[in-house]
N, CA, C and O of each residue as an XYZ file, in Angstrom:
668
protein
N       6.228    -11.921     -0.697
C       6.436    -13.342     -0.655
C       5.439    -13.939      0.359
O       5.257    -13.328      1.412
N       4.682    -15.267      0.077
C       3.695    -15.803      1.188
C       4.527    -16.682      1.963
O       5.651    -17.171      1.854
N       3.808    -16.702      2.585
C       4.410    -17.773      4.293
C       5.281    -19.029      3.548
O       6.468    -19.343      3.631
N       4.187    -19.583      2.810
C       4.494    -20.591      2.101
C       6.112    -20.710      1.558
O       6.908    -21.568      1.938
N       6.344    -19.800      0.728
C       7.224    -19.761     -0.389
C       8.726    -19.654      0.925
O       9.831    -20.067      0.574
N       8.547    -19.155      2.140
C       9.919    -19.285      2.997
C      10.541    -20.709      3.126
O      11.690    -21.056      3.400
N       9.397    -21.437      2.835
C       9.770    -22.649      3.249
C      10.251    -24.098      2.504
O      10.878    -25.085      2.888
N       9.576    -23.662      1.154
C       9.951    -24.337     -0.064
C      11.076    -25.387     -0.267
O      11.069    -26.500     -0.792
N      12.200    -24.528      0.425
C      13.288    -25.466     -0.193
C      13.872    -26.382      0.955
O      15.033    -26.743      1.149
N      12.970    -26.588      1.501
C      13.504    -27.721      3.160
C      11.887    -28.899      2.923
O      10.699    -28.578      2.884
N      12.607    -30.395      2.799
C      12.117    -31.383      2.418
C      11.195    -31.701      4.347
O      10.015    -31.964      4.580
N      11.969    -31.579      4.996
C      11.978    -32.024      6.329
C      11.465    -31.075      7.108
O      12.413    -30.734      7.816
N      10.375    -30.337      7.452
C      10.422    -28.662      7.783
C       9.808    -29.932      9.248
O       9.232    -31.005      9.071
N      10.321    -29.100     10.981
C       9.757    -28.935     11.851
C       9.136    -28.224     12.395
O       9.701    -27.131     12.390
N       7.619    -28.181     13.245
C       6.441    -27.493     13.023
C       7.482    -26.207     14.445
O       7.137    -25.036     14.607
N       8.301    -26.660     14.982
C       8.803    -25.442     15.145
C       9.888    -24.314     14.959
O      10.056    -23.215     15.487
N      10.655    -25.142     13.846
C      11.225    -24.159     12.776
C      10.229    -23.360     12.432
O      10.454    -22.222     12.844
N       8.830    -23.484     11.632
C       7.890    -22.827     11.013
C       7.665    -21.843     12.238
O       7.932    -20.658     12.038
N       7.209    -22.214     13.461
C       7.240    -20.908     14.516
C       7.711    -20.216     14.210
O       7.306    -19.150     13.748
N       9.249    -20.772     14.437
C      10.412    -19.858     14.183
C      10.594    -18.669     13.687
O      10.930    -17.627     14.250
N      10.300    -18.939     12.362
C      10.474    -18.403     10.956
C       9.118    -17.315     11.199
O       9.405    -16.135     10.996
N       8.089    -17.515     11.494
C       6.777    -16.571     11.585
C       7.002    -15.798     12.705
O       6.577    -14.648     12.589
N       7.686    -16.138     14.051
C       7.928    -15.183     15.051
C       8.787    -14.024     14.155
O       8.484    -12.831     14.179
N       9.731    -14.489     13.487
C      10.748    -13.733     12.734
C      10.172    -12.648     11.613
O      10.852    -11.657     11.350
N       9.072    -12.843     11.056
C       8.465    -12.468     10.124
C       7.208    -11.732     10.714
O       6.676    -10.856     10.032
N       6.783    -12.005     11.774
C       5.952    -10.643     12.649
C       6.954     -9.805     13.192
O       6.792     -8.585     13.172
N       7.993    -10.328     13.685
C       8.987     -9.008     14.319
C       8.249     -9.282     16.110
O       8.006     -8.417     16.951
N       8.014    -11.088     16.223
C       7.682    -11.051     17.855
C       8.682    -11.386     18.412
O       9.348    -12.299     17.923
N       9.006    -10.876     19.364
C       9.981    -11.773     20.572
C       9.594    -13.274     20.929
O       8.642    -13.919     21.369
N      10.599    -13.407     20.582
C      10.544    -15.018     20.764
C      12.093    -15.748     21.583
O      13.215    -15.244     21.524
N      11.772    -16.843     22.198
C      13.079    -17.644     23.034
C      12.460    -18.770     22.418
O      11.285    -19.085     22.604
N      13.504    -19.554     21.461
C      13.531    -21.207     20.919
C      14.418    -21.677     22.289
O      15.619    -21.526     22.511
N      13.302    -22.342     23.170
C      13.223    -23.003     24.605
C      14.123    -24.484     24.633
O      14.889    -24.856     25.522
N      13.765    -25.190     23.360
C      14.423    -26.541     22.917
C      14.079    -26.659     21.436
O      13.134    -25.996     21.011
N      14.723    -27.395     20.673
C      14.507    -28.120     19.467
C      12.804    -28.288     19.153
O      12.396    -28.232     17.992
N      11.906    -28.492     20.266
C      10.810    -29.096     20.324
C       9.982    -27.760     21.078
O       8.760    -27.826     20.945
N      10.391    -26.810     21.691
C      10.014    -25.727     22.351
C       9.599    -24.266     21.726
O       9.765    -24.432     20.518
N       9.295    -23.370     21.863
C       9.140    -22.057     21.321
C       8.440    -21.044     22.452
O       7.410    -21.534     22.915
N       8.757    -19.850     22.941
C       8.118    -19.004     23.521
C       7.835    -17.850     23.114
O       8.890    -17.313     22.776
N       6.870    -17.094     22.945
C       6.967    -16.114     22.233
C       5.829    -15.278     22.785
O       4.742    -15.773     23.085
N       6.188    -13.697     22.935
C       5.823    -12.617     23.484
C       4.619    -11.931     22.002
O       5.071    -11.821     20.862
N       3.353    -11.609     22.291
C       2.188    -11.178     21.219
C       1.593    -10.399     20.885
O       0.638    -10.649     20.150
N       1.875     -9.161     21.255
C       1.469     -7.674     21.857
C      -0.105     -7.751     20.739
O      -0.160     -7.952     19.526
N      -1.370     -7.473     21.861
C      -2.288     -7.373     21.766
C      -3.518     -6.010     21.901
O      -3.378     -4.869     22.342
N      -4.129     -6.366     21.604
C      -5.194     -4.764     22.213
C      -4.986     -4.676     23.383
O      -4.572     -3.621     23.862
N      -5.208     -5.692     24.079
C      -5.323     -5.517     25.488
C      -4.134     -5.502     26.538
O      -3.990     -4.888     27.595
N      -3.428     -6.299     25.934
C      -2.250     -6.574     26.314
C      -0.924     -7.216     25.497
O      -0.826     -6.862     24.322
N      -0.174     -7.882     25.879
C       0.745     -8.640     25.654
C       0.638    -10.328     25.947
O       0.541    -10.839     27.063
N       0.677    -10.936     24.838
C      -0.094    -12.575     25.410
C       1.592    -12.952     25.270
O       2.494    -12.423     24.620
N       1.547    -14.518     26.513
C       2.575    -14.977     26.386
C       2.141    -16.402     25.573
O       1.231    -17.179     25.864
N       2.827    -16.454     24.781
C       2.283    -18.141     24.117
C       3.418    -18.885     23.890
O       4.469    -18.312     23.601
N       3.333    -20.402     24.005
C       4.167    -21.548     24.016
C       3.849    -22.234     22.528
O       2.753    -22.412     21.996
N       4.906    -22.491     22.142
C       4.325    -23.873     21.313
C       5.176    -25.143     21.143
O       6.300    -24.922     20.692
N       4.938    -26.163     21.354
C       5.813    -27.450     21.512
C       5.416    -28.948     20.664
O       4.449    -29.603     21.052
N       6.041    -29.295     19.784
C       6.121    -30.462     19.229
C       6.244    -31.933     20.256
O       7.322    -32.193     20.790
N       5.458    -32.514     20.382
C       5.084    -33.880     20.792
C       5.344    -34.828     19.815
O       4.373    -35.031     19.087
N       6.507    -35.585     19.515
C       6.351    -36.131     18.643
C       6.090    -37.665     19.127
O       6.298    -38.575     18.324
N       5.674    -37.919     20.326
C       5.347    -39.092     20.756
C       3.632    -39.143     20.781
O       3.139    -40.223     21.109
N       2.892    -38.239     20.513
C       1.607    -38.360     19.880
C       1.265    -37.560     18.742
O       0.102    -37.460     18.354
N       2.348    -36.919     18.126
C       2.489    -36.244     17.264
C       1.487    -34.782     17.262
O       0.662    -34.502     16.393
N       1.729    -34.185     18.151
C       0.787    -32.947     18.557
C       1.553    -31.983     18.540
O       2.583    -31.895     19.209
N       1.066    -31.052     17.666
C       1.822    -29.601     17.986
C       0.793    -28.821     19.125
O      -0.415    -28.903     18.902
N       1.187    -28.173     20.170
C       0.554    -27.736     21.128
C       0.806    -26.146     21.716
O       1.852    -25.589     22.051
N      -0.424    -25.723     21.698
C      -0.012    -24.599     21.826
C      -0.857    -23.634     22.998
O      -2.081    -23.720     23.105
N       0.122    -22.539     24.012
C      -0.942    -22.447     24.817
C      -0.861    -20.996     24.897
O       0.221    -20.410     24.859
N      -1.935    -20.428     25.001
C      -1.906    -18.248     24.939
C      -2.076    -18.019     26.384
O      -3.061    -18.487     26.955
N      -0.988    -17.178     27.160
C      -1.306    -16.873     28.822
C      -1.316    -15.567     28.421
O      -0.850    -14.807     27.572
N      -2.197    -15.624     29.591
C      -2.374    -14.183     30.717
C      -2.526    -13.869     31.829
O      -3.465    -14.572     32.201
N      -2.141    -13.104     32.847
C      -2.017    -13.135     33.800
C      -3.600    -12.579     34.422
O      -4.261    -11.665     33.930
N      -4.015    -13.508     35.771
C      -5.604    -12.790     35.790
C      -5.027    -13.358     37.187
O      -4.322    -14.356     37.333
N      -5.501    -12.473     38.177
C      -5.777    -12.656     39.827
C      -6.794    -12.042     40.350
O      -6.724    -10.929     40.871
N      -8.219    -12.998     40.208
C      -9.528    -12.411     40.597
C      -9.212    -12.528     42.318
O      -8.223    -13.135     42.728
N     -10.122    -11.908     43.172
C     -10.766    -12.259     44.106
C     -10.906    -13.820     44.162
O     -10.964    -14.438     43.099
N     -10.961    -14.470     45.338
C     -11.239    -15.529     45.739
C     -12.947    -15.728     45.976
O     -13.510    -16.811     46.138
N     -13.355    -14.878     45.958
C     -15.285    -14.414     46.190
C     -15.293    -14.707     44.743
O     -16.352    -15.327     44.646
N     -14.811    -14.660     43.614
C     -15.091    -14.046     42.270
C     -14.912    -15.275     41.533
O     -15.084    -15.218     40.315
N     -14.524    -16.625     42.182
C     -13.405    -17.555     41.000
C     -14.964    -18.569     40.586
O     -14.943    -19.152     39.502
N     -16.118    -18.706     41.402
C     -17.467    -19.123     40.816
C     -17.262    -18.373     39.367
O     -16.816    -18.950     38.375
N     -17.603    -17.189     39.401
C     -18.758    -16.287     38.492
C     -17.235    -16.520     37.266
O     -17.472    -16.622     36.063
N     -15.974    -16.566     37.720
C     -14.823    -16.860     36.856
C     -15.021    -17.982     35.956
O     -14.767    -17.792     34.766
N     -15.556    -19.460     36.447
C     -15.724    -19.837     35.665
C     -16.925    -20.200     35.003
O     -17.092    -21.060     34.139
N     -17.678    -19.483     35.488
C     -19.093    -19.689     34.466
C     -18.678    -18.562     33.388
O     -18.846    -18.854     32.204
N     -18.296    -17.648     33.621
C     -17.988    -17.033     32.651
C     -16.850    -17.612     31.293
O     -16.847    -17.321     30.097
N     -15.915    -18.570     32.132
C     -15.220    -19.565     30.961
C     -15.921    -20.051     30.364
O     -16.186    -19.799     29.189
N     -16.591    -21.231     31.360
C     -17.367    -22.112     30.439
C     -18.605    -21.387     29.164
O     -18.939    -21.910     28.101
N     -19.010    -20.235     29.662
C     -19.789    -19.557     28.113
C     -18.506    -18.957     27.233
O     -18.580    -19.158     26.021
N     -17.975    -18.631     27.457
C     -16.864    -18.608     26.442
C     -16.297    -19.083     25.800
O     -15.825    -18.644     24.751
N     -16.127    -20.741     26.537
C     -15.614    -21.470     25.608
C     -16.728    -22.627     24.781
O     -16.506    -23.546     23.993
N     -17.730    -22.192     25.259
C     -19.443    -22.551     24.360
C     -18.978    -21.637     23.065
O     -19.200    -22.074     21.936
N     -18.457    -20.614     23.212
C     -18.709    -19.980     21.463
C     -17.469    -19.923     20.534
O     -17.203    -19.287     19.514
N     -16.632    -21.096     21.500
C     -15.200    -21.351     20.224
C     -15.476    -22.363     19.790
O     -16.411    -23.070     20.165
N     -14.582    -22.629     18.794
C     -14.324    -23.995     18.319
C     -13.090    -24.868     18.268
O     -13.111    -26.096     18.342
N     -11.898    -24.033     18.121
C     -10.868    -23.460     17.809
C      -9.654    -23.982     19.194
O      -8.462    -24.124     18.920
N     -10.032    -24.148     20.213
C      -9.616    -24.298     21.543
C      -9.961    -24.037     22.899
O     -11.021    -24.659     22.960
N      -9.801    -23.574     23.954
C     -10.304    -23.559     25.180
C      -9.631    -22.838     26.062
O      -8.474    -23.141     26.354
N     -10.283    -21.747     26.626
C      -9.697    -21.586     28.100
C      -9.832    -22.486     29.480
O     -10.711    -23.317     29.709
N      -9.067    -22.223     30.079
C      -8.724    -22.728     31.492
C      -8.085    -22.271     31.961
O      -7.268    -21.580     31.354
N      -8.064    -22.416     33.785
C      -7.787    -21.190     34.763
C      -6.598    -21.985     35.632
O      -6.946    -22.723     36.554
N      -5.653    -21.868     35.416
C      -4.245    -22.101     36.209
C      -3.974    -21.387     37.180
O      -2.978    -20.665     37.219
N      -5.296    -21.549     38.609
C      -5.200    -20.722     39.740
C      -3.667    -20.509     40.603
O      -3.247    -19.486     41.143
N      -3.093    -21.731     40.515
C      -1.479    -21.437     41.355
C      -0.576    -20.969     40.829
O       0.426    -20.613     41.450
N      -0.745    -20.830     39.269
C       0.183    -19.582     38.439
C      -0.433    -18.217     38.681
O       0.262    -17.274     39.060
N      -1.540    -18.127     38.494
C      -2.764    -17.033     38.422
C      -2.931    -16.341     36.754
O      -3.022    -15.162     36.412
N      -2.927    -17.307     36.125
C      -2.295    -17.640     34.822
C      -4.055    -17.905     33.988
O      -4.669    -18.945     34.228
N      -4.719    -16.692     32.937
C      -5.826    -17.670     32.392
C      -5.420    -17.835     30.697
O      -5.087    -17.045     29.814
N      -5.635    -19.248     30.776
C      -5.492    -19.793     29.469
C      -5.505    -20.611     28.626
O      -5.671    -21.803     28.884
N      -5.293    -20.041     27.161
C      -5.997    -20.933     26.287
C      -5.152    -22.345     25.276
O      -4.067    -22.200     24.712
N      -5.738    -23.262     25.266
C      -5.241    -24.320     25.037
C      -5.834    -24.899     23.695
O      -7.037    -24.905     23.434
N      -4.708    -25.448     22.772
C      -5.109    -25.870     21.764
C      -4.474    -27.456     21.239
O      -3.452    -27.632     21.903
N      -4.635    -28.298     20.583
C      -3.534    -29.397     20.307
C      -4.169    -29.758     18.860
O      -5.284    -30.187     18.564
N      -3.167    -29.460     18.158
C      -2.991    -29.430     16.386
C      -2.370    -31.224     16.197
O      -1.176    -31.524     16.189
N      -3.406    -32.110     16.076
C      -3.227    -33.300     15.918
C      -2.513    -33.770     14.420
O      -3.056    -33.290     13.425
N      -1.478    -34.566     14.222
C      -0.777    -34.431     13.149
C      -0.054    -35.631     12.749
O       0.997    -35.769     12.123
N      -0.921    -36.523     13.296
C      -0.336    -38.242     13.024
C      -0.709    -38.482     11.764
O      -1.389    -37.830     10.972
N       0.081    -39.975     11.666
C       0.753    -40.327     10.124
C       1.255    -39.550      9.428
O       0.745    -39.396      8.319
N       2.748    -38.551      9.883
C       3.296    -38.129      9.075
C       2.849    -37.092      8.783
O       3.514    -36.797      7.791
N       1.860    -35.949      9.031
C       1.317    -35.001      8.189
C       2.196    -33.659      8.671
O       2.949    -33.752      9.640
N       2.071    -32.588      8.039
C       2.708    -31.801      8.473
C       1.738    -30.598      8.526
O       0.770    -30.583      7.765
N       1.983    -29.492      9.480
C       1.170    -28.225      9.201
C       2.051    -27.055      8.483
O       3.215    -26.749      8.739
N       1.507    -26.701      7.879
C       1.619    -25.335      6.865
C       1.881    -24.253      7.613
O       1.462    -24.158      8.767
N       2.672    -23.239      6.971
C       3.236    -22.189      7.839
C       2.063    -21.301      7.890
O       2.025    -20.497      8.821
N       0.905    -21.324      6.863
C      -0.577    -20.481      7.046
C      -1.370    -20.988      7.782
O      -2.216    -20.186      8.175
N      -1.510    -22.293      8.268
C      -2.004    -23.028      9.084
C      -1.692    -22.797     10.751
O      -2.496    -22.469     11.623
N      -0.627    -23.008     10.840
C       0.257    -22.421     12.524
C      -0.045    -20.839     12.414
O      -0.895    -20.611     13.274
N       0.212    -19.893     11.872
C       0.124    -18.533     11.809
C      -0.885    -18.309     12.068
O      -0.979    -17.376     12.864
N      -2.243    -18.966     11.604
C      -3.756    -18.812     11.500
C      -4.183    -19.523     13.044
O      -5.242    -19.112     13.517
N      -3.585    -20.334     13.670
C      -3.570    -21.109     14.929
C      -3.107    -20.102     15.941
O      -3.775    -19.781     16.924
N      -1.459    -19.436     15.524
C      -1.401    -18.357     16.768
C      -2.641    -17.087     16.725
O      -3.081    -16.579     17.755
N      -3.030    -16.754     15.522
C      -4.085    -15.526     15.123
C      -5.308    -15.807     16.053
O      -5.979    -14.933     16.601
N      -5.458    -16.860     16.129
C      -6.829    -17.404     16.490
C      -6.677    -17.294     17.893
O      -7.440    -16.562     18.523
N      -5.571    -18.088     18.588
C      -5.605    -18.044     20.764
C      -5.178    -16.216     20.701
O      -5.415    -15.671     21.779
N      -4.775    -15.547     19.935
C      -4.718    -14.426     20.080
C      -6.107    -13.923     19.951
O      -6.801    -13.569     20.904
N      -6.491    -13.917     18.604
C      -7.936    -13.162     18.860
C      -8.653    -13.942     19.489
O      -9.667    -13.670     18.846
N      -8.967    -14.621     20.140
C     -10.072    -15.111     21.378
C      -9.515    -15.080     22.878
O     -10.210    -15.348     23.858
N      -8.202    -14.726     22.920
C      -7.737    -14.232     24.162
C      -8.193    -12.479     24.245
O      -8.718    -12.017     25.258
N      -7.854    -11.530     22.853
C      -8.548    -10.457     23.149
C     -10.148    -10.203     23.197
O     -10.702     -9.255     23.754
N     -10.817    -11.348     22.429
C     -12.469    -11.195     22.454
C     -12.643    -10.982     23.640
O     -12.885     -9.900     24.176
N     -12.492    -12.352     24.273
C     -12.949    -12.358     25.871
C     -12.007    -11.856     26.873
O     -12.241    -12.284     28.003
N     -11.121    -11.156     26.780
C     -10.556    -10.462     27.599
C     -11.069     -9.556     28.301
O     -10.558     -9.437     29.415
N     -12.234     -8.593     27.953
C     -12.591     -7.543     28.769
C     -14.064     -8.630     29.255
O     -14.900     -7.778     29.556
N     -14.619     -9.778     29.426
C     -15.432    -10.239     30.148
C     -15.317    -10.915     31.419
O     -16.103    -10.922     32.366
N     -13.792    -11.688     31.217
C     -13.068    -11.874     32.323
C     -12.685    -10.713     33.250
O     -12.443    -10.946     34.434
N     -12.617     -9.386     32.715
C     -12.122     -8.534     33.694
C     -13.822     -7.714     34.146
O     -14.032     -7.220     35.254
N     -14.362     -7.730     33.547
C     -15.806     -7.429     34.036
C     -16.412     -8.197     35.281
O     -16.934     -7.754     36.304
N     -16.196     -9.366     34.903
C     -16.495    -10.528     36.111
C     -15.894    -10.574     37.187
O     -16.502    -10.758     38.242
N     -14.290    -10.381     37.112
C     -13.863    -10.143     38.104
C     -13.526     -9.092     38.941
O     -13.259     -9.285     40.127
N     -13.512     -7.780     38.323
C     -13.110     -6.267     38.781
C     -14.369     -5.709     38.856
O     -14.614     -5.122     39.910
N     -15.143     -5.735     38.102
C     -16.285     -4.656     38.044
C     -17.907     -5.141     38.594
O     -18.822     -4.333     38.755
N     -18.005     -6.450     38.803
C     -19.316     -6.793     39.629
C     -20.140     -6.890     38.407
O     -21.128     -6.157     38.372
N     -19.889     -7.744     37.297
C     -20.755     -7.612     36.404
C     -20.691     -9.050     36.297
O     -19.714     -9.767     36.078
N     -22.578     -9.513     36.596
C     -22.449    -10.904     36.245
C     -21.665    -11.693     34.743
O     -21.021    -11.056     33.909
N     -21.945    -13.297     34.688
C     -21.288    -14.110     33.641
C     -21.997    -13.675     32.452
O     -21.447    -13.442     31.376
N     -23.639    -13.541     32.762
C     -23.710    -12.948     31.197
C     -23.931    -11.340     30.976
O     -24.649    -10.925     30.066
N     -23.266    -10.492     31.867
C     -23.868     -9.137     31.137
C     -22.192     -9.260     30.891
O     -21.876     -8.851     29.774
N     -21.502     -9.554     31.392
C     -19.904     -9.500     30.611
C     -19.967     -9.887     29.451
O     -19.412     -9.262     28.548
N     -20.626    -10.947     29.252
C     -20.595    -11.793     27.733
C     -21.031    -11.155     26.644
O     -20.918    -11.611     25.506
N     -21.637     -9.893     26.978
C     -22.194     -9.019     25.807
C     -21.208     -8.225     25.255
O     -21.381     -7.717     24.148
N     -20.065     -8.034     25.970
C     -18.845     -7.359     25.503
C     -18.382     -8.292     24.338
O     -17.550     -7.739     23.619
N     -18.709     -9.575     23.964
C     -17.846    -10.374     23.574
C     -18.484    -11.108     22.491
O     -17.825    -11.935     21.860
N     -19.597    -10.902     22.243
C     -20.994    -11.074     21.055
C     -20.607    -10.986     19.750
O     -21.259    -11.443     18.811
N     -19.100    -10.156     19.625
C     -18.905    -10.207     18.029
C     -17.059    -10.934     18.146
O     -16.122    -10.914     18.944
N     -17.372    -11.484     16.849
C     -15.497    -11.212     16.687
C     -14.780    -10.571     16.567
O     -14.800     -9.835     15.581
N     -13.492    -10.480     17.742
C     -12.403     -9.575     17.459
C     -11.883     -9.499     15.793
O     -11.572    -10.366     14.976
N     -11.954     -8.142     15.751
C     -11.042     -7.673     14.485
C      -9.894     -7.286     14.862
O     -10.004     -6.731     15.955
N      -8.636     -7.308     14.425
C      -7.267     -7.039     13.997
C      -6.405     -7.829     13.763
O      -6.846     -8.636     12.944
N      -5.082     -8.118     14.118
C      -4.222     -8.699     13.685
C      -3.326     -9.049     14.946
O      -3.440     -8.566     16.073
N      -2.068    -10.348     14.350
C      -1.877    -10.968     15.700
C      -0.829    -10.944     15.251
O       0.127    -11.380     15.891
Protein backbone atom coordinates (compact mmCIF):
# COMPACT_ATOMS: atom_id res chain seq x y z
CA UNK A 1 0.00 0.00 0.00
CA UNK A 2 1.57 3.73 -0.79
CA UNK A 3 1.74 6.50 1.72
CA UNK A 4 -0.93 7.94 -0.16
CA UNK A 5 -3.67 5.33 -0.04
CA UNK A 6 -3.43 5.53 4.30
CA UNK A 7 -4.92 8.54 3.98
CA UNK A 8 -7.67 8.52 1.48
CA UNK A 9 -10.56 8.39 3.49
CA UNK A 10 -10.07 11.66 5.82
CA UNK A 11 -11.41 14.89 3.91
CA UNK A 12 -9.55 17.14 6.60
CA UNK A 13 -6.01 15.38 7.01
CA UNK A 14 -3.52 17.54 9.51
CA UNK A 15 0.07 17.84 8.31
CA UNK A 16 0.67 16.27 11.69
CA UNK A 17 -1.57 13.42 11.74
CA UNK A 18 0.41 12.57 8.37
CA UNK A 19 3.70 12.63 10.72
CA UNK A 20 1.93 10.61 12.74
CA UNK A 21 0.91 7.98 10.59
CA UNK A 22 4.66 7.84 8.79
CA UNK A 23 6.45 7.77 12.26
CA UNK A 24 4.06 4.68 12.63
CA UNK A 25 4.85 3.20 9.34
CA UNK A 26 8.82 3.50 9.72
CA UNK A 27 8.51 1.88 13.17
CA UNK A 28 10.23 5.52 14.64
CA UNK A 29 9.77 6.57 18.08
CA UNK A 30 7.84 9.24 18.21
CA UNK A 31 6.00 11.65 21.26
CA UNK A 32 2.74 13.65 19.59
CA UNK A 33 4.00 16.83 21.86
CA UNK A 34 0.48 18.76 21.01
CA UNK A 35 -2.23 18.61 18.36
CA UNK A 36 0.22 20.95 16.39
CA UNK A 37 3.56 19.19 17.74
CA UNK A 38 5.48 15.90 16.83
CA UNK A 39 8.90 14.56 18.12
CA UNK A 40 10.47 11.91 16.75
CA UNK A 41 13.69 9.82 17.31
CA UNK A 42 15.66 8.76 13.39
CA UNK A 43 18.28 6.27 13.79
CA UNK A 44 20.91 7.14 11.23
CA UNK A 45 24.44 6.01 9.92
CA UNK A 46 25.89 8.08 12.13
CA UNK A 47 23.73 8.38 14.68
CA UNK A 48 20.30 8.93 15.96
CA UNK A 49 18.72 12.43 14.75
CA UNK A 50 16.22 14.06 16.97
CA UNK A 51 13.58 15.88 14.73
CA UNK A 52 10.52 18.15 15.52
CA UNK A 53 7.78 18.94 13.37
CA UNK A 54 5.05 21.60 14.09
CA UNK A 55 2.09 23.10 12.27
CA UNK A 56 1.87 26.99 12.31
CA UNK A 57 -1.28 27.60 11.32
CA UNK A 58 -0.99 31.33 11.83
CA UNK A 59 1.43 31.50 8.77
CA UNK A 60 0.52 28.31 7.70
CA UNK A 61 4.04 26.58 7.90
CA UNK A 62 4.75 23.17 8.58
CA UNK A 63 8.24 23.31 10.24
CA UNK A 64 10.60 21.12 10.75
CA UNK A 65 13.92 20.84 12.56
CA UNK A 66 16.79 17.62 12.51
CA UNK A 67 19.16 17.91 15.91
CA UNK A 68 22.27 16.76 16.90
CA UNK A 69 24.22 17.07 19.52
CA UNK A 70 27.87 18.73 18.60
CA UNK A 71 30.21 20.38 21.45
CA UNK A 72 33.27 21.66 19.52
CA UNK A 73 36.06 23.41 21.27
CA UNK A 74 35.58 27.03 21.76
CA UNK A 75 39.11 27.53 19.50
CA UNK A 76 37.07 25.49 16.81
CA UNK A 77 33.46 27.41 16.60
CA UNK A 78 35.29 29.93 13.54
CA UNK A 79 36.37 26.93 11.32
CA UNK A 80 32.56 25.50 12.70
CA UNK A 81 31.00 27.81 10.87
CA UNK A 82 32.70 28.22 7.74
CA UNK A 83 32.35 24.85 7.48
CA UNK A 84 28.28 25.42 7.80
CA UNK A 85 28.15 28.04 5.67
CA UNK A 86 29.84 25.63 2.65
CA UNK A 87 27.46 23.20 3.51
CA UNK A 88 24.71 24.90 3.40
CA UNK A 89 26.07 26.47 -0.22
CA UNK A 90 25.34 22.83 -1.53
CA UNK A 91 21.62 22.38 -0.24
CA UNK A 92 18.65 23.55 -1.36
CA UNK A 93 16.33 21.81 0.65
CA UNK A 94 17.06 23.72 4.12
CA UNK A 95 19.84 24.85 6.40
CA UNK A 96 22.01 24.22 9.18
CA UNK A 97 22.58 26.33 12.18
CA UNK A 98 24.49 26.12 15.38
CA UNK A 99 22.41 26.41 18.71
CA UNK A 100 25.65 27.03 20.81
CA UNK A 101 23.65 27.17 24.41
CA UNK A 102 21.92 23.84 23.62
CA UNK A 103 25.20 22.58 21.93
CA UNK A 104 22.64 21.42 19.54
CA UNK A 105 23.70 21.51 15.39
CA UNK A 106 20.83 21.97 13.22
CA UNK A 107 18.88 21.75 10.42
CA UNK A 108 15.97 23.86 9.61
CA UNK A 109 13.34 23.75 7.12
CA UNK A 110 9.70 25.65 6.70
CA UNK A 111 7.22 23.84 4.19
CA UNK A 112 5.15 27.01 3.23
CA UNK A 113 1.44 26.04 2.72
CA UNK A 114 -0.87 29.09 2.47
CA UNK A 115 -4.22 29.29 0.83
CA UNK A 116 -5.37 26.19 2.04
CA UNK A 117 -2.91 23.77 0.43
CA UNK A 118 -2.06 20.73 1.96
CA UNK A 119 1.20 18.48 1.88
CA UNK A 120 1.12 14.89 0.82
CA UNK A 121 2.17 12.12 3.00
CA UNK A 122 5.18 11.52 0.06
CA UNK A 123 5.93 14.99 0.29
CA UNK A 124 6.56 15.23 4.39
CA UNK A 125 8.25 11.66 4.24
CA UNK A 126 10.55 12.97 1.38
CA UNK A 127 11.09 16.32 3.73
CA UNK A 128 12.02 14.09 6.86
CA UNK A 129 14.39 11.82 4.20
CA UNK A 130 16.01 14.84 3.13
CA UNK A 131 17.15 16.82 6.99
CA UNK A 132 18.03 13.18 7.52
CA UNK A 133 20.19 12.58 4.62
CA UNK A 134 21.98 15.97 4.79
CA UNK A 135 22.35 15.68 8.50
CA UNK A 136 24.28 12.29 7.67
CA UNK A 137 26.17 13.84 4.43
CA UNK A 138 27.72 16.43 6.47
CA UNK A 139 28.01 14.81 9.57
CA UNK A 140 31.50 13.45 9.40
CA UNK A 141 32.77 17.21 8.18
CA UNK A 142 31.50 18.79 11.16
CA UNK A 143 33.31 16.24 13.20
CA UNK A 144 36.53 16.59 11.10
CA UNK A 145 36.52 20.32 11.79
CA UNK A 146 36.01 20.02 15.06
CA UNK A 147 37.85 16.78 16.52
CA UNK A 148 40.42 16.08 14.04
CA UNK A 149 42.21 19.51 12.91
CA UNK A 150 41.03 19.28 9.49
CA UNK A 151 40.40 22.54 7.84
CA UNK A 152 36.59 23.80 6.33
CA UNK A 153 37.51 22.53 3.06
CA UNK A 154 39.53 19.31 3.36
CA UNK A 155 36.40 18.17 5.60
CA UNK A 156 34.15 19.11 2.76
CA UNK A 157 35.61 16.43 0.61
CA UNK A 158 34.05 13.85 2.84
CA UNK A 159 30.80 15.28 1.74
CA UNK A 160 31.21 15.79 -2.30
CA UNK A 161 28.64 13.12 -3.01
CA UNK A 162 25.11 12.35 -1.82
CA UNK A 163 24.28 10.32 1.02
CA UNK A 164 22.75 7.02 -0.01
CA UNK A 165 20.28 5.10 2.25
CA UNK A 166 17.21 5.44 3.87
CA UNK A 167 15.55 7.50 6.65
Amino acid sequence: MSLSEDFLSSDDLHPIDIVETLAEHHSWEFDRVTDDQIAMAVEGQWRTYSLTLAWSAQDETLRLICTFELEPPAEKMGQLYDVMNRCNDMVWTGAFTYWGEQKLMVWRYGLLLAGGQIAGPEQIDRLIAAAVMASERFYPAFQLVAWADHSPADAMKVAIAEAYGRA
